[in-house]
C-alpha positions in Angstrom: -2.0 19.0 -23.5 -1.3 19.5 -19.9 1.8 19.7 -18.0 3.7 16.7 -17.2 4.6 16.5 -13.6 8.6 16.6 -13.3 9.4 13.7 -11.2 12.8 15.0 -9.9 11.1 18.0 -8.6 8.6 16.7 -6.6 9.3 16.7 -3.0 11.8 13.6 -1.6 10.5 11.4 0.8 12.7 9.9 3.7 13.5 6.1 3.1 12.2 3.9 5.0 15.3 1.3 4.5 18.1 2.2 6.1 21.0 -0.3 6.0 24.2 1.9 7.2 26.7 -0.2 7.2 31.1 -0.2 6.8 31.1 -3.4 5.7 29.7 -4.3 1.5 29.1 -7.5 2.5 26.8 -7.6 5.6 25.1 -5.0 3.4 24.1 -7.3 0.4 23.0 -9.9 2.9 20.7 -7.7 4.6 19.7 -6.8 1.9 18.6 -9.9 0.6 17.2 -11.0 3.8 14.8 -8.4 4.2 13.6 -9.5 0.6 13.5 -12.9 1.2 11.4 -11.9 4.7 9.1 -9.6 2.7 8.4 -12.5 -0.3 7.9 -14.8 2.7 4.7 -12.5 4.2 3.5 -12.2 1.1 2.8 -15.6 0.4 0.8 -15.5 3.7 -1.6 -12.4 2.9 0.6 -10.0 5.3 1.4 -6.6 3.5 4.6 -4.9 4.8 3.6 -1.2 4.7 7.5 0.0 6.1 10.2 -1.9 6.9 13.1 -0.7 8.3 16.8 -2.4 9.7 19.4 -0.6 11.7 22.9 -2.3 13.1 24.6 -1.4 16.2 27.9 -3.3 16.5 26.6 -7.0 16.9 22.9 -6.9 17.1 20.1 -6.0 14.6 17.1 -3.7 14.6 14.3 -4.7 11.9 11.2 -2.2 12.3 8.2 -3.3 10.7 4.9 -1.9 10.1 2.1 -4.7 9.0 -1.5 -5.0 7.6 -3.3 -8.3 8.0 -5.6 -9.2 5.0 -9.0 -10.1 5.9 -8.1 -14.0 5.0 -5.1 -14.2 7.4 -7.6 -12.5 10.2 -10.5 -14.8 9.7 -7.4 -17.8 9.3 -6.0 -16.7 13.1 -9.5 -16.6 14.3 -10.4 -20.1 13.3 -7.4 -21.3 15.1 -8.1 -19.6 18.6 -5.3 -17.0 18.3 -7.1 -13.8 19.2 -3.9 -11.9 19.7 -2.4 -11.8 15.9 1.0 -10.0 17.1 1.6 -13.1 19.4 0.8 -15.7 16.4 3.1 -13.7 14.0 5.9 -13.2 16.5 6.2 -17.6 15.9 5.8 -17.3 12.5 8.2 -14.7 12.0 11.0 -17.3 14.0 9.8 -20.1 11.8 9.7 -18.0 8.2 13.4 -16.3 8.4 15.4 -18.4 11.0 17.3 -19.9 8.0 17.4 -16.5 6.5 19.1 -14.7 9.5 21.5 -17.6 10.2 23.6 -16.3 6.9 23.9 -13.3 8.5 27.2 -12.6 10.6 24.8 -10.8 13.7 24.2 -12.6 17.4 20.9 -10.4 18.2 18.0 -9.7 15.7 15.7 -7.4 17.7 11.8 -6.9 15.8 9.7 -4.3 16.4 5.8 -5.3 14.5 3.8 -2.3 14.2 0.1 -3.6 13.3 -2.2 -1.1 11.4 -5.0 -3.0 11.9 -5.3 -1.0 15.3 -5.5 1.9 13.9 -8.9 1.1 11.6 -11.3 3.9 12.7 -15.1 2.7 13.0 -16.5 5.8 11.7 -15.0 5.7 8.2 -15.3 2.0 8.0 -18.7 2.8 8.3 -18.5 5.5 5.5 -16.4 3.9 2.8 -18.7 0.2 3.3 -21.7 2.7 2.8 -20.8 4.5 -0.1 -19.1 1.3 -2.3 -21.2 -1.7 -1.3 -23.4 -1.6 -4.2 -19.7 -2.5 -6.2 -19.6 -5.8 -4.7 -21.1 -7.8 -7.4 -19.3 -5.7 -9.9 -15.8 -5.6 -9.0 -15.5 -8.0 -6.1 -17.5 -10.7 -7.5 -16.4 -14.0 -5.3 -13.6 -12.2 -3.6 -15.7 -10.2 -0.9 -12.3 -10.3 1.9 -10.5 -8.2 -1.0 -13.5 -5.7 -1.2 -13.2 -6.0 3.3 -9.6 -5.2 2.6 -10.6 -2.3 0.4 -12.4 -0.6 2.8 -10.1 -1.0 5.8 -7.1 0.8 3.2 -9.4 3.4 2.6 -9.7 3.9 6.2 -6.1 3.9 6.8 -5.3 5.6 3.6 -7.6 8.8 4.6 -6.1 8.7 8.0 -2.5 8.7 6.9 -1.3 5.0 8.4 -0.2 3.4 5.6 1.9 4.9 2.6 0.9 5.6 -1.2 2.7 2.1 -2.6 0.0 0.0 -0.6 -2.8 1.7 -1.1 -1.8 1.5 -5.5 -1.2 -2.1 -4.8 -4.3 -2.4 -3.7 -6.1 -0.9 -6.7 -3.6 -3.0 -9.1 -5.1 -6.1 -7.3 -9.0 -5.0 -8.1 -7.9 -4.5 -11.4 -5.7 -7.7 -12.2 -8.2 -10.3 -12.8 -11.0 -8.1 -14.4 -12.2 -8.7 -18.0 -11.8 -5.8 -20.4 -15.5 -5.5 -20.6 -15.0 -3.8 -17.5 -12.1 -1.9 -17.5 -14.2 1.5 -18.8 -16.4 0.8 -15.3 -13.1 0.6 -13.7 -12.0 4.1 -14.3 -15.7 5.3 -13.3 -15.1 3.7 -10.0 -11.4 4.9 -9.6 -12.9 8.4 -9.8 -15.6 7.8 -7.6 -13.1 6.6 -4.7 -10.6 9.5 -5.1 -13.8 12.1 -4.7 -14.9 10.4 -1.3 -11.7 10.1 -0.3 -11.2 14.0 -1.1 -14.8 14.5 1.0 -14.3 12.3 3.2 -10.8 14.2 4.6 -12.6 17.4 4.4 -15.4 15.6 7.4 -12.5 14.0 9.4 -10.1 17.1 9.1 -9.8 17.1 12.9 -8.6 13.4 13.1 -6.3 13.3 10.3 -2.8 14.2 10.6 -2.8 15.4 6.7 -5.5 16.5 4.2 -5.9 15.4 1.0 -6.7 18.2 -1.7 -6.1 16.3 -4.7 -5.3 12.9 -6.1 -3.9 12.3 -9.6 -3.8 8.6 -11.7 -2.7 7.6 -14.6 -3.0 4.1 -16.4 -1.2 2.8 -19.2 -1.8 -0.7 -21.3 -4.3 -2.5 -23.4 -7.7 -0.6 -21.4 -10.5 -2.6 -22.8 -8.8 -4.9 -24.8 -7.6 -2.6 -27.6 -4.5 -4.3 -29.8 -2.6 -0.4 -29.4 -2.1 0.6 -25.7 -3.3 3.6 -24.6 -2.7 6.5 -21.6 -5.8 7.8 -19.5 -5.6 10.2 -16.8 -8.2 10.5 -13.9 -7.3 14.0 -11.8 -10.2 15.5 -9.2 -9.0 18.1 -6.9 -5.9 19.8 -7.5 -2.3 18.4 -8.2 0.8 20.5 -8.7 3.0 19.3 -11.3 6.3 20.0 -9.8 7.4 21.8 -6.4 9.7 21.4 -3.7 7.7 23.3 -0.9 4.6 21.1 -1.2 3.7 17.5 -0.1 3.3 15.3 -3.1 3.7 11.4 -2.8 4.5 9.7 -5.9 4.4 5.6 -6.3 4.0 3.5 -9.8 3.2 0.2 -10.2 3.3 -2.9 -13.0 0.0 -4.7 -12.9 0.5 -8.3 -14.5 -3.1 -9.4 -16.5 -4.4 -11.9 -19.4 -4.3 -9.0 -21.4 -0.7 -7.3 -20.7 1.1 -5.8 -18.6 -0.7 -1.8 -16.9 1.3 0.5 -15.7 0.1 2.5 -12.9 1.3 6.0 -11.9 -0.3 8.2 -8.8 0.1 11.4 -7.1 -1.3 12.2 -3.7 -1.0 15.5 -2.9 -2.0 16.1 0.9 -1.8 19.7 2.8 -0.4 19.7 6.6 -3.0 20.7 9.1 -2.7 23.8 10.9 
């Protein structure tokens, strides 16, 4: 048996809430606002990568970093709106104007990041090459979740969006499959973490970090079994516990017919020089 990675020792990562505050109660609000705000975008297809909210004495700060699902794209584009941060800037008034009204603040000033911009052609290109041939397997009748796979990826390898999207994204591919294919699953899950692993070994020069290992664990029913079960996919290499090394940590519950999966990842990623 291997060593389990210590939790507590792996590196801390700075928060991206921040809600300093003197006052308990403007604190809970907020707090449930930015809840409320981030159930709201969820409904719509918008994933909230970061969100952050400062105060400074009567005004608000929300910081916000956003990725637009291929349906809410193709949704904008229909309706003539080709600049999406416009369109969500009118949304965003209509979604949480009741929301903010409970809070005792004049000014709410929002900062939208969109990652969409960020989406870099050439490993678009590489990722749609390499898993197109899973379409019919894993995407079958949900192709804008396998376009949303790829554009992830690209971010993902690129460092633009964090570890807790990128596992939500692989708890989505995995919610609504039938345990026939749950042993493919695992074959694909290793697949994408050894081009990803290649792929930031060809793009070293672009990215701001390189990944040298990546490390997953899921736990439930796999394949339909009445006992649960734990298996571990590892390629590359993956500390179990440091403090002087980057290693991102997230976990997820992933909600199927057949029970509930849990699923536990480790990115460890190397500075470049």
């Amino acid at each position: 048996m291997g060593q389990k990675s210590n939790l507590i020792t792996l590196q801390s990562k700075s928060k991206n809430l921040n809600l300093i505050t003197q006052s308990p109660r403007t604190f809970l609000k907020s707090f449930v606002f930015l809840k409320n705000f981030e159930r709201l975008l969820s409904k719509k297809n918008v994933i909230i990568d970061k969100k952050e909210l400062n105060f400074e004495s009567n005004r608000m700060f929300l910081n916000i970093s956003l990725f637009f699902s291929s349906n809410k794209t193709l949704f904008y584009r229909k309706k003539g709106f080709s600049n999406l941060e416009e369109k969500l800037n009118n949304d965003i008034k209509n979604l949480f104007f009741k929301q903010f009204r409970k809070l005792d603040n004049n000014l709410l000033c929002i900062r939208i990041k969109n990652l969409n911009n960020f989406l870099d052609q050439n490993s678009l290109n590489l990722f749609y090459k390499n898993f197109k041939r899973f379409v019919g397997i894993f995407f079958n009748r949900r192709f804008n979740l396998f376009i949303d796979f790829v554009k992830i990826n690209s971010l993902f390898l690129h460092s633009y969006v964090s570890t807790k999207v990128y596992l939500y994204l692989l708890g989505q591919i995995f919610r609504i499959l039938p345990k026939s294919k749950h042993g493919r699953f695992l074959v694909f899950l290793k697949l994408i973490f050894k081009n990803l692993i290649l792929a930031s070994k060809d793009f070293e020069g672009k990215n701001k970090k390189s990944i040298l290992g990546i490390k997953l664990i899921v736990s439930g029913k796999i394949k339909g079994k009445p006992r649960s079960s734990t298996t571990c996919i590892q390629v590359g290499s993956v500390p179990s516990q440091s403090l002087n090394k980057d290693v991102d940590f997230s976990k997820l519950h992933v909600y199927t017919l057949y029970g509930v999966f849990g699923f536990k990842i480790w990115i460890y990623k190397k500075l470049k020089n």
